[in-house]
ROMARKOL-451547 format. One record per residue (C-alpha): residue number from 1; residue in three letters; x negated, y negated, z. Coordinates in Angstrom, 2 decimals. Layout:
# residues N
ATOM   seq   type      east     north        up
ATOM   NUM    ALA         X         Y         Z
...
# end
This chain:
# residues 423
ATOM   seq   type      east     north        up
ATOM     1    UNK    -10.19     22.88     -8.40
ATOM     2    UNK     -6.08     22.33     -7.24
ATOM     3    UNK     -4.37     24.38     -9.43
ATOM     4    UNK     -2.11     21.49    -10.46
ATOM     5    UNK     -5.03     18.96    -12.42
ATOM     6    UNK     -5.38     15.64    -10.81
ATOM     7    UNK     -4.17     13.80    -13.96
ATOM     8    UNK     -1.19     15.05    -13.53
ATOM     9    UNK     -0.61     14.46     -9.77
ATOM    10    UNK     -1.77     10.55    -10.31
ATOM    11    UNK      0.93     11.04    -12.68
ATOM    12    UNK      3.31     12.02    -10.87
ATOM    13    UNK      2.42      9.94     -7.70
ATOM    14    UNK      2.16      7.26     -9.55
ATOM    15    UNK      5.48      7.09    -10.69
ATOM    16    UNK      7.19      8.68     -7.77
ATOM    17    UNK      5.16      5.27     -6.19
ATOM    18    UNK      6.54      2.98     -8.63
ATOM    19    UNK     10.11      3.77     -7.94
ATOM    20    UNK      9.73      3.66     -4.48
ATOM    21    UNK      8.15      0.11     -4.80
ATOM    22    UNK     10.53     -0.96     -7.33
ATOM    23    UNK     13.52     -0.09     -5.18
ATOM    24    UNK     12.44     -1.50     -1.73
ATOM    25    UNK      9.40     -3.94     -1.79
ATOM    26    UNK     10.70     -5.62     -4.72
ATOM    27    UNK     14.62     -5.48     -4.67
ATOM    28    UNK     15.07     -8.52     -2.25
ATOM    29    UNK     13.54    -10.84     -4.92
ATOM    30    UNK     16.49     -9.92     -6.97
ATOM    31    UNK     19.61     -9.07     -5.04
ATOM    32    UNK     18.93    -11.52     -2.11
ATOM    33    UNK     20.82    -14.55     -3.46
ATOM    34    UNK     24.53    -12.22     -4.89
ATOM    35    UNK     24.12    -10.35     -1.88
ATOM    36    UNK     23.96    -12.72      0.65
ATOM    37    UNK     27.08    -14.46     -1.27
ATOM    38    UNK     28.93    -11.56     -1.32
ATOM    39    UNK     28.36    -10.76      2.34
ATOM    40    UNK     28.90    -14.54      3.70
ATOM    41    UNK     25.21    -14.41      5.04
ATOM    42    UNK     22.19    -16.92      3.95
ATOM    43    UNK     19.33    -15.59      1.68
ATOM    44    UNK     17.16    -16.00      5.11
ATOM    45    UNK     19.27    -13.06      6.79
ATOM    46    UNK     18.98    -11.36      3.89
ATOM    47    UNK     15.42    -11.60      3.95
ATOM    48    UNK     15.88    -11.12      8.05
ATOM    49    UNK     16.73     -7.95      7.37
ATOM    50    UNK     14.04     -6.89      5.01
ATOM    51    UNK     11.17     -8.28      7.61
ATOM    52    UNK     13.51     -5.59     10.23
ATOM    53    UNK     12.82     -3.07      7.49
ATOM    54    UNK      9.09     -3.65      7.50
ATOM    55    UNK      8.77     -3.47     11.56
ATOM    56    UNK     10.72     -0.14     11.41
ATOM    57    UNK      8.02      1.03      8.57
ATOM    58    UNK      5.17     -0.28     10.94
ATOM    59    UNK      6.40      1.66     14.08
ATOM    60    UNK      6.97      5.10     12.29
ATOM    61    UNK      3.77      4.92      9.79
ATOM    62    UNK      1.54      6.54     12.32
ATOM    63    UNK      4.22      9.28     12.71
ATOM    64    UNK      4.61      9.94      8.97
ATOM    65    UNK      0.56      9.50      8.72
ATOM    66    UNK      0.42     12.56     11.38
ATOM    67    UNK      2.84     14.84      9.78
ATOM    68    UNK      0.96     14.57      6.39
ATOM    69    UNK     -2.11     15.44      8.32
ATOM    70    UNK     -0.34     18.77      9.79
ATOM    71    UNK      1.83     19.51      6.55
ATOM    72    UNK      0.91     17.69      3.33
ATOM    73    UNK      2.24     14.91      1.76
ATOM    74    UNK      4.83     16.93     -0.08
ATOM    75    UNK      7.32     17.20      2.39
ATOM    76    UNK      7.29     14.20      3.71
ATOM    77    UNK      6.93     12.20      0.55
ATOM    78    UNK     10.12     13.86     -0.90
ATOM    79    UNK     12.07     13.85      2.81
ATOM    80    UNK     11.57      9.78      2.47
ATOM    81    UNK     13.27      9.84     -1.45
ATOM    82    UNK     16.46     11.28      0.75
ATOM    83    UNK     16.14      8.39      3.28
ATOM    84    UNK     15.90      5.46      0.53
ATOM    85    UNK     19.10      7.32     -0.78
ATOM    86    UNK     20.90      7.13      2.10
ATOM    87    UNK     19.65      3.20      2.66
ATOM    88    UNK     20.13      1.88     -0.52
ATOM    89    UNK     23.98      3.92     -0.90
ATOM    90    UNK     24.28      2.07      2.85
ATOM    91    UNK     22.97     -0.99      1.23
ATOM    92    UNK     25.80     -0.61     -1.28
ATOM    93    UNK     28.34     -0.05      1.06
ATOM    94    UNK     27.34     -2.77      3.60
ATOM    95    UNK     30.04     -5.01      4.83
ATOM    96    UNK     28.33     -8.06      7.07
ATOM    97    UNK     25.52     -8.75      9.12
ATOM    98    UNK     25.07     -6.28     11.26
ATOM    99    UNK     25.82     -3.27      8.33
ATOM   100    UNK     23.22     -4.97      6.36
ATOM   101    UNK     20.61     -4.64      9.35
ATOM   102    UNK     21.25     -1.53      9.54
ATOM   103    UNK     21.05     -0.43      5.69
ATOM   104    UNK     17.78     -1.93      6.11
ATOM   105    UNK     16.44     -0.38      8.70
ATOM   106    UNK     17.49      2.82      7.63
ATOM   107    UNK     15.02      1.86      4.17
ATOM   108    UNK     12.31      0.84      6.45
ATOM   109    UNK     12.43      4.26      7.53
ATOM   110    UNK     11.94      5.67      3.81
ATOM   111    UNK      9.31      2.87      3.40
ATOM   112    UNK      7.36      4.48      6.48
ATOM   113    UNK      6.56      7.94      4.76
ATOM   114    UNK      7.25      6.71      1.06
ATOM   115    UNK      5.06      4.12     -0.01
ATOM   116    UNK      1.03      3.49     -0.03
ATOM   117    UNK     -0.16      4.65      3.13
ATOM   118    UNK      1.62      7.96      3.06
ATOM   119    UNK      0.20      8.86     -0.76
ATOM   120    UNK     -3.03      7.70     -0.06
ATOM   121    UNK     -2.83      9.96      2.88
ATOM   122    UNK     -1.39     12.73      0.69
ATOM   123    UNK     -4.16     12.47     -1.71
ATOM   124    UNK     -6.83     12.58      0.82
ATOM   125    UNK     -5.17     15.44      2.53
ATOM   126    UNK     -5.68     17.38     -1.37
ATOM   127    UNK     -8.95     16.32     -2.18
ATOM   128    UNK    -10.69     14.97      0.99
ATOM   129    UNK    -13.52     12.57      0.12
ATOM   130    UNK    -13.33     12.73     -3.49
ATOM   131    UNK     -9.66     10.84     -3.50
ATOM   132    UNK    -11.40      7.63     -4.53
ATOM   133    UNK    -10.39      7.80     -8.51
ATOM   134    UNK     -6.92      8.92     -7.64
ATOM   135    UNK     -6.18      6.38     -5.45
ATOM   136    UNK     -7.32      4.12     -7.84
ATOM   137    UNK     -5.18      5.78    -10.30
ATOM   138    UNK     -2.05      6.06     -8.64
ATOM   139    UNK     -2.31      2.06     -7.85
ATOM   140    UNK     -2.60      1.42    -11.77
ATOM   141    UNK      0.39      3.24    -12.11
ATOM   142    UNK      2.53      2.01     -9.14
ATOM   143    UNK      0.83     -1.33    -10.00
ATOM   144    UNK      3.41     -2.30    -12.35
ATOM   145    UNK      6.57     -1.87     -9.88
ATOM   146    UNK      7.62     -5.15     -9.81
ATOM   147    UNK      7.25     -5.18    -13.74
ATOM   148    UNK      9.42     -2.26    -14.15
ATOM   149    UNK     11.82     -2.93    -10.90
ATOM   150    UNK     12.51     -6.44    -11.63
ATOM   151    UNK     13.93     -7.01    -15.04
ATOM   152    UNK     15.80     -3.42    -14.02
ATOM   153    UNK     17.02     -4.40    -11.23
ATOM   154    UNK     18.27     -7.98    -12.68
ATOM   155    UNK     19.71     -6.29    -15.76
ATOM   156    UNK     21.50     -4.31    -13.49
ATOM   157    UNK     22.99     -6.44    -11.15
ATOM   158    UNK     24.14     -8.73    -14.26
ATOM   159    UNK     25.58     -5.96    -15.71
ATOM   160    UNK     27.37     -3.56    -12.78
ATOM   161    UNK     26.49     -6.38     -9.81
ATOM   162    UNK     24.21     -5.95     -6.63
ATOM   163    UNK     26.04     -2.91     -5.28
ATOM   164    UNK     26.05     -0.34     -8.06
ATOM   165    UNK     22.91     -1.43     -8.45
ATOM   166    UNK     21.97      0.03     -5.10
ATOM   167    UNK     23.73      2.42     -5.99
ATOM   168    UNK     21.22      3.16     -9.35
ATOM   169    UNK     18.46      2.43     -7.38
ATOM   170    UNK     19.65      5.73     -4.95
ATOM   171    UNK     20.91      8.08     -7.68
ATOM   172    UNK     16.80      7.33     -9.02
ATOM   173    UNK     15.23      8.18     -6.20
ATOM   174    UNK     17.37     11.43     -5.82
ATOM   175    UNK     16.96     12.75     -9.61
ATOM   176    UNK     13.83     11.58    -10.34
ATOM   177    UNK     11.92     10.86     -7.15
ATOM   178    UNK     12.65     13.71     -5.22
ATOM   179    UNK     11.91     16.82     -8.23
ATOM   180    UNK      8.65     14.64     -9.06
ATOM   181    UNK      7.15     14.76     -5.29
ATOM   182    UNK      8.28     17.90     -4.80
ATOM   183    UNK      6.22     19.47     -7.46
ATOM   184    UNK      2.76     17.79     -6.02
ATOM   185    UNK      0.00     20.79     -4.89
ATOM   186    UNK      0.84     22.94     -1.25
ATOM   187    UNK     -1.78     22.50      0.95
ATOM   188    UNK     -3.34     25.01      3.24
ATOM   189    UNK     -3.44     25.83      6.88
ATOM   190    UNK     -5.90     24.23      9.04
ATOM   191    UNK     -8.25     27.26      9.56
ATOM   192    UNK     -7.80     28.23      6.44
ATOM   193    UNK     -8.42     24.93      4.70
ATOM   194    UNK    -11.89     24.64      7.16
ATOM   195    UNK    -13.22     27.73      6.01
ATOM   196    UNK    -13.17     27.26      2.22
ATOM   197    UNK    -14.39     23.87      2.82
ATOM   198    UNK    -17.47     25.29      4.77
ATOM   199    UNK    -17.64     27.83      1.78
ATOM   200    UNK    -17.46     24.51     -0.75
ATOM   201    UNK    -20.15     22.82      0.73
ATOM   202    UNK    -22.75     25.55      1.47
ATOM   203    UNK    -24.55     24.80     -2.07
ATOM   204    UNK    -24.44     21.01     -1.70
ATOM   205    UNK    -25.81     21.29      1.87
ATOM   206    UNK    -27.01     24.55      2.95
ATOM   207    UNK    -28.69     23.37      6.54
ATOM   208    UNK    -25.54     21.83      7.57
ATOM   209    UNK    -23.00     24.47      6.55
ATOM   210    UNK    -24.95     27.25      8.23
ATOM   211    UNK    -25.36     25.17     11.56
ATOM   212    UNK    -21.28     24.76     11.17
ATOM   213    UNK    -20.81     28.44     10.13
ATOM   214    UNK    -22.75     30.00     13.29
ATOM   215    UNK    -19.89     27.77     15.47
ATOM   216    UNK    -16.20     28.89     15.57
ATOM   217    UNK    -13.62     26.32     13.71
ATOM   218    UNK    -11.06     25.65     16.71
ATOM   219    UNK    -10.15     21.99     15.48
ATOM   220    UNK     -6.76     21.56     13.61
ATOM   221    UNK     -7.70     19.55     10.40
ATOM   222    UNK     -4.70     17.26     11.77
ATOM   223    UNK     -6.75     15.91     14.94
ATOM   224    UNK     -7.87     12.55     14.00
ATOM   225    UNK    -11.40     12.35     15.88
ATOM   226    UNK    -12.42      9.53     17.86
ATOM   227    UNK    -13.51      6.37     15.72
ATOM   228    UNK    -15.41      3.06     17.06
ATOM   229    UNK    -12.91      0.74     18.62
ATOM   230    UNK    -15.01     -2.29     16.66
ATOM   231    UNK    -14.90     -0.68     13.32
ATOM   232    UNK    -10.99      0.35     13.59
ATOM   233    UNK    -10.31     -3.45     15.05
ATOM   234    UNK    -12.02     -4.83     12.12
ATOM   235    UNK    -10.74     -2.89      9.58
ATOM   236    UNK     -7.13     -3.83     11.22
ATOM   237    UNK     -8.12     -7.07     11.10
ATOM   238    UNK     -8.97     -6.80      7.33
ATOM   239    UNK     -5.81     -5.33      6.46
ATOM   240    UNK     -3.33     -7.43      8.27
ATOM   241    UNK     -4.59    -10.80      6.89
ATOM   242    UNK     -4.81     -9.06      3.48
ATOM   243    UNK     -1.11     -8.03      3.81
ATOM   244    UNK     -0.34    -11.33      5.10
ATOM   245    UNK     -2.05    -13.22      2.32
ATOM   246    UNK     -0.51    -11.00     -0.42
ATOM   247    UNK      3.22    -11.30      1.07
ATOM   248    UNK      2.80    -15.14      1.58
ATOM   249    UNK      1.79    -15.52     -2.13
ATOM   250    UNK      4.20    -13.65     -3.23
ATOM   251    UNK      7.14    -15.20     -1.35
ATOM   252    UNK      5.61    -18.53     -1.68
ATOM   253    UNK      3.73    -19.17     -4.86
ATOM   254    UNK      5.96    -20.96     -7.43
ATOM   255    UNK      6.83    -23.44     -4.36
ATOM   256    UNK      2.94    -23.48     -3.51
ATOM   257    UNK      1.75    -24.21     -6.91
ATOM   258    UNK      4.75    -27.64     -7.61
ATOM   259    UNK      3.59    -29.06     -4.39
ATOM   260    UNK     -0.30    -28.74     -6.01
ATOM   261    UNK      0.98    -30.76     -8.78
ATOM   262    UNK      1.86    -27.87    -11.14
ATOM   263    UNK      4.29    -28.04    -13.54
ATOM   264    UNK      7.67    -25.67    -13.73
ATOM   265    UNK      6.59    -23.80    -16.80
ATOM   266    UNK      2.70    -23.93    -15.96
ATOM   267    UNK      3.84    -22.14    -12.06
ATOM   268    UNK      5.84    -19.55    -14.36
ATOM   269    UNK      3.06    -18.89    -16.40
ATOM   270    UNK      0.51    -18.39    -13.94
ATOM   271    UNK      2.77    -16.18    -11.79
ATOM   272    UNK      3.24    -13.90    -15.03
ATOM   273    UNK     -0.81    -13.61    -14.92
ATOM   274    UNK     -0.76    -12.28    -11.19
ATOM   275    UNK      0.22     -9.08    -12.02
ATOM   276    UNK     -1.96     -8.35    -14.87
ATOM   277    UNK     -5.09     -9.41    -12.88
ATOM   278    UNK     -4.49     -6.84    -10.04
ATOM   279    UNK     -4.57     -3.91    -12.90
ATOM   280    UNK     -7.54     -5.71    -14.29
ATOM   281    UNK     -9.19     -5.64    -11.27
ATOM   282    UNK     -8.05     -2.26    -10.15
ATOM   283    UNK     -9.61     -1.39    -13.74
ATOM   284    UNK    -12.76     -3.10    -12.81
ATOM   285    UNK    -12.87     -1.15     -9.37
ATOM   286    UNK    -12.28      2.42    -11.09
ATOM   287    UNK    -14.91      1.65    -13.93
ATOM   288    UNK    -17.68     -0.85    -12.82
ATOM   289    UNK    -17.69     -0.70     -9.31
ATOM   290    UNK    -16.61      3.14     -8.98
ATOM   291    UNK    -20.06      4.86     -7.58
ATOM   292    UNK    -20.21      1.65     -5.33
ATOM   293    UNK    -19.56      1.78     -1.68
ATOM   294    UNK    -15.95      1.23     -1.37
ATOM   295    UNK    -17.42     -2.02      1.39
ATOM   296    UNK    -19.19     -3.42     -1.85
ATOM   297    UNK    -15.97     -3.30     -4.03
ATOM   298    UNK    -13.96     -5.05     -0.91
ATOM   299    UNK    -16.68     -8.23     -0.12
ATOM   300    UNK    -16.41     -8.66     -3.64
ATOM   301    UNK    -12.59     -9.26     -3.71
ATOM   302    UNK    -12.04    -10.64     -0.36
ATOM   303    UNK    -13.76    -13.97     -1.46
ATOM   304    UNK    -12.01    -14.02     -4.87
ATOM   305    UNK     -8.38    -15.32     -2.90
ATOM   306    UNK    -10.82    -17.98     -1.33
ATOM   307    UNK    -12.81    -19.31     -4.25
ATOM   308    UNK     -9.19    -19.63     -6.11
ATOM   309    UNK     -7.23    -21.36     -3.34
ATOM   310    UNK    -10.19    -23.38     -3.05
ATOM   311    UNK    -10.49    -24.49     -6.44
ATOM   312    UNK     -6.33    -25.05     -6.98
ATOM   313    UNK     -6.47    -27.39     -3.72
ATOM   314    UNK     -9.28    -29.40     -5.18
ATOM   315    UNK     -8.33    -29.47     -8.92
ATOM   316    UNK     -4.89    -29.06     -8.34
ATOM   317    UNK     -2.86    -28.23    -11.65
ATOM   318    UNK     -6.10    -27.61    -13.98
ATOM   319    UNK     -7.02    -24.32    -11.60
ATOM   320    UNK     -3.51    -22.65    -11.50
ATOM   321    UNK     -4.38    -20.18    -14.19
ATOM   322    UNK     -7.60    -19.70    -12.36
ATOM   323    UNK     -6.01    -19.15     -8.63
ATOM   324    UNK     -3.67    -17.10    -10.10
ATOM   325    UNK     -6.40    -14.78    -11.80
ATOM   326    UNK     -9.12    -14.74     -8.95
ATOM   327    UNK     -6.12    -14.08     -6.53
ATOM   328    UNK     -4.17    -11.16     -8.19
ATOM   329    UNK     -7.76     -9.36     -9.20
ATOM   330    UNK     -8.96     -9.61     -5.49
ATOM   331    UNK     -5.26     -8.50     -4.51
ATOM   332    UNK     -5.44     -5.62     -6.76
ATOM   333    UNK     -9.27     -4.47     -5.08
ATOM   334    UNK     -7.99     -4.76     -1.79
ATOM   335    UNK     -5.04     -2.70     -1.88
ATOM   336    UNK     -7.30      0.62     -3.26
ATOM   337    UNK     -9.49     -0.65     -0.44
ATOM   338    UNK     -6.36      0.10      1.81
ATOM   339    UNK     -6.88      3.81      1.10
ATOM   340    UNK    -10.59      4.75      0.07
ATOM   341    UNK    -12.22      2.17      3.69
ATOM   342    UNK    -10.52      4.22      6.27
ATOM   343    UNK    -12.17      7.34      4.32
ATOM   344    UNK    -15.65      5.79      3.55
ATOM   345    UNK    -15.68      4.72      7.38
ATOM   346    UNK    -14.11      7.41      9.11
ATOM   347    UNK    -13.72     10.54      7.03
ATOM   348    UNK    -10.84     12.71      5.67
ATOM   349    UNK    -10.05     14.71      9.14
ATOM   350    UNK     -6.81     12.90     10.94
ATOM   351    UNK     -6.36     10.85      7.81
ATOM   352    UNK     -2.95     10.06      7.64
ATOM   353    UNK     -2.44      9.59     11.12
ATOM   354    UNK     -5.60      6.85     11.10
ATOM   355    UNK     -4.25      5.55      8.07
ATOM   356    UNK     -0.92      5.06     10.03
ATOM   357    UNK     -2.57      3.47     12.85
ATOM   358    UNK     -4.60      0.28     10.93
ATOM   359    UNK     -1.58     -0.47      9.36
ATOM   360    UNK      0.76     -1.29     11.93
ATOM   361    UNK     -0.52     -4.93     12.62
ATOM   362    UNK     -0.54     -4.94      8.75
ATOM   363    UNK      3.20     -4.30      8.50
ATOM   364    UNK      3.94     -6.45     11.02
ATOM   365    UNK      1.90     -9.08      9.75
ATOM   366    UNK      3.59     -8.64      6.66
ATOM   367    UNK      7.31     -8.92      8.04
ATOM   368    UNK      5.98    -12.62      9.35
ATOM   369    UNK      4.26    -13.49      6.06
ATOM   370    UNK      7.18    -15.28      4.63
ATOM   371    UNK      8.53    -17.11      7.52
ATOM   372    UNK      5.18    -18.34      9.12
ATOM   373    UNK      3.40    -19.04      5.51
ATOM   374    UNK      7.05    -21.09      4.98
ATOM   375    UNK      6.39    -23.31      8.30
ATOM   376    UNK      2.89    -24.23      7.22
ATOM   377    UNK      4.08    -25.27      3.34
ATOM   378    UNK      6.88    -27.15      5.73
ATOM   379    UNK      4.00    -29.16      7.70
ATOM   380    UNK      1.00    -29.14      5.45
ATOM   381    UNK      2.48    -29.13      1.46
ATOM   382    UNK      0.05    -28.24     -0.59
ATOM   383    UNK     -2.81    -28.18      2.18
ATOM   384    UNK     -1.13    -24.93      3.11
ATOM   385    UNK     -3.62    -23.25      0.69
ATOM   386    UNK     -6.35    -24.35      2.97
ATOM   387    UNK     -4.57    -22.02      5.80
ATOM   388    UNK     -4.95    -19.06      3.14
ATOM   389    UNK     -8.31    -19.98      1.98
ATOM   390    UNK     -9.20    -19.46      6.13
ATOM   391    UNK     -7.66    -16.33      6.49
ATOM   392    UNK     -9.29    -15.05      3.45
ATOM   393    UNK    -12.45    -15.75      4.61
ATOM   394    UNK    -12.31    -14.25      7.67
ATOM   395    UNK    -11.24    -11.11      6.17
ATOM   396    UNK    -14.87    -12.30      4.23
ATOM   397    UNK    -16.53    -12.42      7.82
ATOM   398    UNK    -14.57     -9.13      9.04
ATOM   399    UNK    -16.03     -7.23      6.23
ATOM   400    UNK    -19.66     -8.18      6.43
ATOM   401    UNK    -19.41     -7.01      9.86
ATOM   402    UNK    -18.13     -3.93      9.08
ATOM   403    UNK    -20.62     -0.76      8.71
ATOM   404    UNK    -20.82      2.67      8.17
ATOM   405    UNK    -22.11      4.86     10.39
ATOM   406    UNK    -25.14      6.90      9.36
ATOM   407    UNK    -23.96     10.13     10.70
ATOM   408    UNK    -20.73      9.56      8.71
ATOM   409    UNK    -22.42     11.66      5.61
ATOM   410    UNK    -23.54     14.42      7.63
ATOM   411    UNK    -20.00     14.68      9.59
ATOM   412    UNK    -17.96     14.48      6.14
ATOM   413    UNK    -19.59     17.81      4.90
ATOM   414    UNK    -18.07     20.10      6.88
ATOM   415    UNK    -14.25     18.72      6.05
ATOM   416    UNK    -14.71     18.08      2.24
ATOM   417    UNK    -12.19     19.06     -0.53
ATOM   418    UNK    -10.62     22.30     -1.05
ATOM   419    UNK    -11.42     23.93     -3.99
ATOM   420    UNK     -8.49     26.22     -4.16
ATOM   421    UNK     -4.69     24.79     -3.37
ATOM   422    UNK     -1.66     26.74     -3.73
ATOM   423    UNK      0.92     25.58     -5.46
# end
């Protein structure tokens, strides 16, 4: 076992996650409409450069993915709390367009090797295979960003305004984001890491560790090996409408829910009940559906966005509380999904780098959430929800199309979890 127990590194992952969440993801929502004031800019550019941001995160995942692979998370996890300092201080100190584009971009850059991907990557680079539970865990955690980041951040920016508040939101991430992922587990070198993982796995399957033993381990652990071009364009697929679902809901959903006939305080109210459901449905994935095939979990909550959007288009204001349940619960699934498919498909070796991979079209699907989802509300109203009720079945259809190899098992035992980690 890691030296450093894996309560404690969800622990401190998880809240490491939750600031790093808090302070990018979520701090548009808050500071958009004094910053754009103070600048002279609309709450579109502000938003313009957040979707920059995001492209810059999609481009350099892969690259932050790969150096987790070769290094561990560790380094690169606490290398991106120093670039969200530098954006958000540059954020602070931005001056007009073009400064605020830049601030941006500069926090795309953190967001790159500081967000999901890049600790579900860490994770999986620590325990290989059996980083289901923790990524679970961590997502619990970092689940409640937006509950923590936005009250802060509007307290803040009532009390000190939206620069200082950057400001904060920098100072954080340098006194109590960096120490925390700097004191996750070392990892260990590539040949070294292979042979205790041989040495691991000899009791749990004899045959196949001795046929590995009798060859000599040349292959860095970082070398992501080929995958089926089917399987990794599906499970794109999957995550880029996923992303693009989850961003358009969130960007869109009080406006979505008054043109369905829902009232001010009712939209409010079932907002408030997003966020709960995706821990209750992350709770449901870490308890109920845990020894499930991490496909299972995913079919389940891909149809849950459906069956809601569904049920608010035909019922209108009655099934608010409903779409807003069945949505954030099959949110929360998915995102775990995120991190423990690309295992259950593919394996632990080249992880990060994978990881990196699948989620470009994600991020940039993401980046275009807002602005595309915003055209359709323009043309359709309320039928927009039939445009996310179609996306969400397809990432239904996607799914059910997906499967896992049967040599994946018998690869995955030679490249399971170290027992031993230094510190």
């Amino acid at each position: 076992m890691p030296s450093t127990p894996r309560t404690r590194t969800v622990l401190t992952l998880g809240t490491a996650q939750t600031l790093a969440w808090a302070s990018s993801y979520y701090l548009p929502a808050i500071l958009a409409v004094p910053m754009a004031r103070d600048l002279g800019v609309s709450a579109a550019t502000v938003f313009a450069a957040f979707s920059a941001g995001l492209v810059i995160s999609a481009f350099l995942g892969p690259r932050a993915g790969r150096a987790i692979d070769s290094f561990g998370g560790r380094p690169v996890l606490a290398f991106s709390n120093i670039v969200f300092a530098m954006g958000l201080a540059a954020l602070g100190l931005a001056s007009g367009r073009w400064s605020l584009f830049a601030a941006w971009m500069v926090i795309g850059m953190g967001m790159a090797g500081g967000l999901y991907e890049a600790a579900f990557a860490t994770l999986v680079r620590l325990y290989g295979r059996d980083s289901r539970n923790v990524i679970t865990g961590i997502t619990l955690i970092a689940g409640f960003a937006s509950t923590v980041g936005w009250p802060l951040s509007m307290a803040l920016e009532a009390w000190m305004g939206w620069r200082n508040t950057c400001f904060v939101w920098a100072g954080l991430h340098v006194l109590l984001g960096l120490p925390l992922n700097l004191s996750l587990p070392k990892v260990q070198s590539g040949r070294a890491l292979q042979a205790n993982q041989l040495s691991d796995d000899a009791g749990a399957a004899t045959a196949t560790a001795t046929a590995t033993a009798s060859t000599p381990i040349t292959t860095s652990v970082s070398a992501a090996p080929p995958v089926p071009l089917r399987s990794a364009v599906l499970l794109a697929l999957v995550f880029a409408l996923t992303w693009f679902i989850s961003t358009a809901m969130a960007a869109h959903l009080p406006t979505l829910l008054s043109a369905s006939g829902v009232t001010l305080s009712m939209a409010v109210t079932a907002g408030a009940l997003i966020g709960p459901a995706q821990v209750a449905g992350r709770l449901l994935e870490f308890g109920v559906l845990r020894r499930a095939h991490p496909l299972l979990s995913a079919r389940v909550a891909a149809v849950m966005h459906p069956l809601g959007a569904i049920a608010l288009a035909v019922s209108g204001a009655p099934a608010a509380v409903l779409f807003a349940l069945l949505h954030g619960a099959g949110n929360g699934v998915l995102t775990i999904a995120k991190g423990t498919l690309p295992l259950a498909l593919f394996g632990p070796q080249g992880y990060g780098e994978r990881q990196g991979l699948l989620m470009v079209p994600a991020r940039l699907a993401q980046a275009l959430a807002p602005w595309l989802f915003g055209l359709c509300m323009e043309r359709l109203g309320a039928g927009a929800l039939w445009v996310s009720a179609a996306l969400g079945a397809l990432v239904s259809v996607a799914l059910a199309l997906l499967r896992q190899s049967p040599d994946v098992e018998i690869a995955l035992v030679s490249l399971n979890t170290p027992r031993e980690l230094r510190r």
